[in-house]
C-alpha atoms as a printed R data frame, in Angstrom:
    type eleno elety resid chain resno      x      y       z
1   ATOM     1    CA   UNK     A     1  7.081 73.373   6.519
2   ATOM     2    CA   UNK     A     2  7.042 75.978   9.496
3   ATOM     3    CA   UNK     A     3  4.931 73.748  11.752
4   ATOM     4    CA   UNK     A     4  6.842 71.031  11.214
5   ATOM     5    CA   UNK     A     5  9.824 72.595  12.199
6   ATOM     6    CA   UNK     A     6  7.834 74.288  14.787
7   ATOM     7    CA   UNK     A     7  7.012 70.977  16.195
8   ATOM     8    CA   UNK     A     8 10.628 70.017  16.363
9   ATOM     9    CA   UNK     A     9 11.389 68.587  13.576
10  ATOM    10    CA   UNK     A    10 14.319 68.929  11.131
11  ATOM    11    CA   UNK     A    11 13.044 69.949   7.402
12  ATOM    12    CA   UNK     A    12 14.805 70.074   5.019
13  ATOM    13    CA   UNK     A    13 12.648 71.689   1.787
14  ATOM    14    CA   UNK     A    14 14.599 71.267  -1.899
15  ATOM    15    CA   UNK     A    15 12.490 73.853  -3.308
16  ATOM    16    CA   UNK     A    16 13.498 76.271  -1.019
17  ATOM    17    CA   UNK     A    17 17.505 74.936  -0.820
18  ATOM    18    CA   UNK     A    18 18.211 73.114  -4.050
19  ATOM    19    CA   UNK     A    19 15.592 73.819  -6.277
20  ATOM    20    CA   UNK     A    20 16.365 71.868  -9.955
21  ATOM    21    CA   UNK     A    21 17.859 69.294  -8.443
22  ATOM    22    CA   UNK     A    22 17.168 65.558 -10.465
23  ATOM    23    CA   UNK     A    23 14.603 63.461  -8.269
24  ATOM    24    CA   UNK     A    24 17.621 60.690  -8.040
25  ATOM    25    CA   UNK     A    25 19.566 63.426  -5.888
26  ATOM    26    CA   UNK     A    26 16.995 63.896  -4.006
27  ATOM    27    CA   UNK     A    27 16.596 60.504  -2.867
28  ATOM    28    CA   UNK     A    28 20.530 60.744  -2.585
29  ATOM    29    CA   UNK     A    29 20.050 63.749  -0.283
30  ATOM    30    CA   UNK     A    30 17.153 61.311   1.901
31  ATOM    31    CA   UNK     A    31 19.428 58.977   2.166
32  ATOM    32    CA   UNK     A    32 22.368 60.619   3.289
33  ATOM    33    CA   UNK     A    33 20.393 62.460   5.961
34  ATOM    34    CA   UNK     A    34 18.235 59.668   6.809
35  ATOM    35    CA   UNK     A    35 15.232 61.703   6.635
36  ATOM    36    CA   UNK     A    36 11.623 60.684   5.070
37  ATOM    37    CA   UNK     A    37 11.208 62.392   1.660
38  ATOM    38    CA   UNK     A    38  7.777 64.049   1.772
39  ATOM    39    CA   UNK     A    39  6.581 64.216  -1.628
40  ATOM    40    CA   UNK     A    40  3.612 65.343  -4.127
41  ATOM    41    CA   UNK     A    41  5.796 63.823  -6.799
42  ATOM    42    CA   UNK     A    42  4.366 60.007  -7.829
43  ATOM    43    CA   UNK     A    43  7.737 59.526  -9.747
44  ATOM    44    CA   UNK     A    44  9.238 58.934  -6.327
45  ATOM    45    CA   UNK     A    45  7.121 55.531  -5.802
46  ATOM    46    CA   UNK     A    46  8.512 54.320  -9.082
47  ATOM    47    CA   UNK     A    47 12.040 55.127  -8.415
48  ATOM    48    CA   UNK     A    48 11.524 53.720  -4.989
49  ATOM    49    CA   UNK     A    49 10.527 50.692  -6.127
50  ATOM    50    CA   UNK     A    50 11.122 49.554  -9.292
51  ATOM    51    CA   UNK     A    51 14.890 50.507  -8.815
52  ATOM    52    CA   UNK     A    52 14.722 49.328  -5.196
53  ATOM    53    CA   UNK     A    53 16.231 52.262  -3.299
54  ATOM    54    CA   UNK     A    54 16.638 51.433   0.197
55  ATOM    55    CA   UNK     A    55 15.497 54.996   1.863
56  ATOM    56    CA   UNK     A    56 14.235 56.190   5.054
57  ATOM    57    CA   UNK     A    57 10.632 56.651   4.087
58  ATOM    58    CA   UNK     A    58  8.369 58.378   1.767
59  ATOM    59    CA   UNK     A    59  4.867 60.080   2.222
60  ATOM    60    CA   UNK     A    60  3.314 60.767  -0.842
61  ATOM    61    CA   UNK     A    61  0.486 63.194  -0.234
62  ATOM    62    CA   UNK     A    62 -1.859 63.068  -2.118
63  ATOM    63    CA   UNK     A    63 -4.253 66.305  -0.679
64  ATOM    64    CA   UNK     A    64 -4.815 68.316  -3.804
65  ATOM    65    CA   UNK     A    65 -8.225 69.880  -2.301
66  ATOM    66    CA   UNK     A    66 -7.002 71.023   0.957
67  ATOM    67    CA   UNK     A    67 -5.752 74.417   1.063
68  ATOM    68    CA   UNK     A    68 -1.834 75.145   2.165
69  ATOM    69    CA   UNK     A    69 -2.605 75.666   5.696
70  ATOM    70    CA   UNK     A    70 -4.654 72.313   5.655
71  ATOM    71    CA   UNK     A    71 -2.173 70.346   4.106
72  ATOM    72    CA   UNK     A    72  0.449 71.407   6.674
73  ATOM    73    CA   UNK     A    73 -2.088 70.217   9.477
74  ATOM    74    CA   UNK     A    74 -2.485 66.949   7.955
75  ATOM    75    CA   UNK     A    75  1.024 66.207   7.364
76  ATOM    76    CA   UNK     A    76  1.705 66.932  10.967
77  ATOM    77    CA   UNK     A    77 -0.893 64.986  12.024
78  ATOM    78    CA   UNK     A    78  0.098 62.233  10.246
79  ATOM    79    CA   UNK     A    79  4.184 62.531  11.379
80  ATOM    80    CA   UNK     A    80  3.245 62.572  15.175
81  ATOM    81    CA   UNK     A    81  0.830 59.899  15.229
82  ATOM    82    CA   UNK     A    82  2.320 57.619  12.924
83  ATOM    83    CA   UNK     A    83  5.521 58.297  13.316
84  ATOM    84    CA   UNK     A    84  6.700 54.445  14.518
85  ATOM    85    CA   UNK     A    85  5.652 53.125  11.559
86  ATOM    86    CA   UNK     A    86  6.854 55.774   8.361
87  ATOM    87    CA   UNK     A    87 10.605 54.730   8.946
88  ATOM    88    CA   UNK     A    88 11.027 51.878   6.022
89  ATOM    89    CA   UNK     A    89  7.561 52.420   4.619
90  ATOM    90    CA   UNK     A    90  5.762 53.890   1.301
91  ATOM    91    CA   UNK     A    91  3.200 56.190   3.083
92  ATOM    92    CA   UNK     A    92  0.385 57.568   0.839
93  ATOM    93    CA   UNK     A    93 -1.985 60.337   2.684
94  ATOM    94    CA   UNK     A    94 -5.210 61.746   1.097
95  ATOM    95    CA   UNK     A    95 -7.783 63.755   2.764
96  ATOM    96    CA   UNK     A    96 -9.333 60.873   4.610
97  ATOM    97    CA   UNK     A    97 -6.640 57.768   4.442
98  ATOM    98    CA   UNK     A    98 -3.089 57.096   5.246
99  ATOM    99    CA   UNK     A    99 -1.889 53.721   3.588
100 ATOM   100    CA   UNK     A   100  1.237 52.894   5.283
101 ATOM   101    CA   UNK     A   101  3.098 50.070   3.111
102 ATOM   102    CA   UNK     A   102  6.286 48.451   4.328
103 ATOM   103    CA   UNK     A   103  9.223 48.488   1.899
104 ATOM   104    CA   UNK     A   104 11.319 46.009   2.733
């Protein structure tokens, strides 16, 4: 989280701010502050799209054998260089791939 908000950018993190919150208020919480849920949570992709919630984004990550500081690099890797196309879009990033799928 600290170098994305290093970098500039506005995070909000639930665990830190509303931790026990239900995974449908935090899409709520997404959608209301149009921001791209970053996730480690799969549930997300099934709430995203079998109930067909129109949200700003979600990255899935998917980088369980990267340590915390590597994880943090990747995910800001992956927001500044991709970050035309995660608005709309079902983003899932491993260790060595970024699938970027449109949701509507």
């Amino acid at each position: 989280m600290r170098s994305l908000r290093a970098a500039g950018h506005a995070v909000y993190h639930v665990a830190e701010q509303s931790a026990g919150v239900s995974d449908e208020q935090v899409l709520q919480l997404s959608i209301q502050t149009d921001s791209i849920l970053i996730t480690t949570d799969k549930d997300f992709g099934e709430l995203v799209f079998r109930q067909r919630k129109l949200i700003p984004g979600v990255m899935l990550l998917r980088l369980h054998s990267l340590s915390p500081g590597e994880r943090a690099a990747r995910v800001a890797e992956i927001v500044d260089r991709h970050a035309a196309e995660l608005p709309g879009a079902f983003t899932v990033v491993t260790a060595r791939a970024v699938r970027i799928r449109t949701m509507y």
